[in-house]
C-alpha positions, 0 to 999 in steps of 0.5 A, a space after each residue: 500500500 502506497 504512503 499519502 503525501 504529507 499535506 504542506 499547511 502554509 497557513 492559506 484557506 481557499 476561496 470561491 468568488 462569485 462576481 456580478 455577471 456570473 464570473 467564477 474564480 476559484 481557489 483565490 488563497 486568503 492567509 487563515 491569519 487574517 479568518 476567524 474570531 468575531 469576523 469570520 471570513 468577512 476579511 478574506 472578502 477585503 483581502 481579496 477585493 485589495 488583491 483585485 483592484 491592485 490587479 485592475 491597476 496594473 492591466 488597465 481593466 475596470 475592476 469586477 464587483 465581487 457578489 459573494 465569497 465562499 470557501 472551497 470544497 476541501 480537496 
């Protein structure tokens, strides 16, 4: 029987997100620092709303109105 490979925990959590329009990115990475506590995953959120309009900066692109995020399914 082959040995599973040890999982390598960087301390990131994935993500969904679901933008108006119907546009799906998946496994966006959050620091897990940033989840928890009163918040939940509120800022993970915010962090990924920061990531998109420093990318929407540097392409020239608008920036996309994020509907809502979600964790993804554990793989």
């Amino acid at each position: 029987m082959a040995r599973k490979k040890p999982r390598n925990d960087n301390g990131t959590v994935l993500f969904d997100v679901f933008y108006k329009g119907g546009v799906r990115t998946s496994n966006r990475k959050v620091p897990s620092a940033l989840l928890g506590g009163l918040d939940g995953d509120d800022p993970a959120r915010a962090f990924i709303d920061e990531q998109d309009s420093k990318i929407a900066g540097l392409s020239g692109n608008p920036q996309r109105t994020i509907e809502r995020v979600v964790r993804s399914s554990g793989r």
